[in-house]
N, C-alpha and C positions, 0 to 999 in steps of 0.2 A: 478467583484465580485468573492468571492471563499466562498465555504462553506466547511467545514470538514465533514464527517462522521465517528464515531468510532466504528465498531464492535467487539461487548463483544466476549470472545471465548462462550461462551453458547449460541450464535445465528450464529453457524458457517453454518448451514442450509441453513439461506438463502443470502449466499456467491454470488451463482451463477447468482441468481434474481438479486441481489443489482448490482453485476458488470457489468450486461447485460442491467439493469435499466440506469445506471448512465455514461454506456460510451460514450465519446464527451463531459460532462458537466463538469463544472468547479468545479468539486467538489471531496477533497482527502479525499480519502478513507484508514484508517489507521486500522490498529488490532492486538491482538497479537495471533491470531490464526493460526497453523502451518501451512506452505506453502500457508498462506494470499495471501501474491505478486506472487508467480508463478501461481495462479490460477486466476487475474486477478485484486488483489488488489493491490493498489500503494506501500504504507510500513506497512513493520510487522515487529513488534517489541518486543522483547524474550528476558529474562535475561539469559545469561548464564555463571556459575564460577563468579557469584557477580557483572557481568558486563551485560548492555547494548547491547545489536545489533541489528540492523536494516536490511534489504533488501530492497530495492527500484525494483519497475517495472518501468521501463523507458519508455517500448511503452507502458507501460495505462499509464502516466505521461504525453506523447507528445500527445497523443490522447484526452488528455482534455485538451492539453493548459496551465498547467501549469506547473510551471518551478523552480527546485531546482537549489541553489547554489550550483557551482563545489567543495567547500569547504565540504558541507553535501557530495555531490556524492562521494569525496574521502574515503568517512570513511564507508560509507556504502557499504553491497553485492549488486549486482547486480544479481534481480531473474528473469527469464527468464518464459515464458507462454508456 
């Protein structure tokens, strides 16, 4: 089983809690709050110039187990903790 979680950017506060809560579970943690992924969120996702973008965290990805298509990995940043 996999649960989502989304965090609003207006609960950026409790970032730190959630990611520390939630690490090992099977559960992706998505937002579009800035530097989401490099503080321990999985994807953060920002418009920018009309478009889409994403960053993925890859070791809080592997650390809960689960697993994006190399297809999504291509197109995404990779953000680093």
């Amino acid at each position: 089983d996999c649960s989502l979680v989304f965090v609003h950017r207006n609960q950026e506060d409790i970032v730190p809690k959630l990611v520390q809560g939630l690490n090992g579970k099977q559960t992706l943690t998505v937002s579009d709050i800035d530097r989401f992924a490099s503080r321990g969120g999985m994807v953060e996702i920002r418009k920018r110039n009309n478009h889409i973008e994403f960053s993925i965290n890859k070791v809080a990805l592997n650390q809960s187990g689960l697993i994006i298509q190399n297809r999504l990995l291509k197109l995404a940043r990779t953000a680093t903790e």
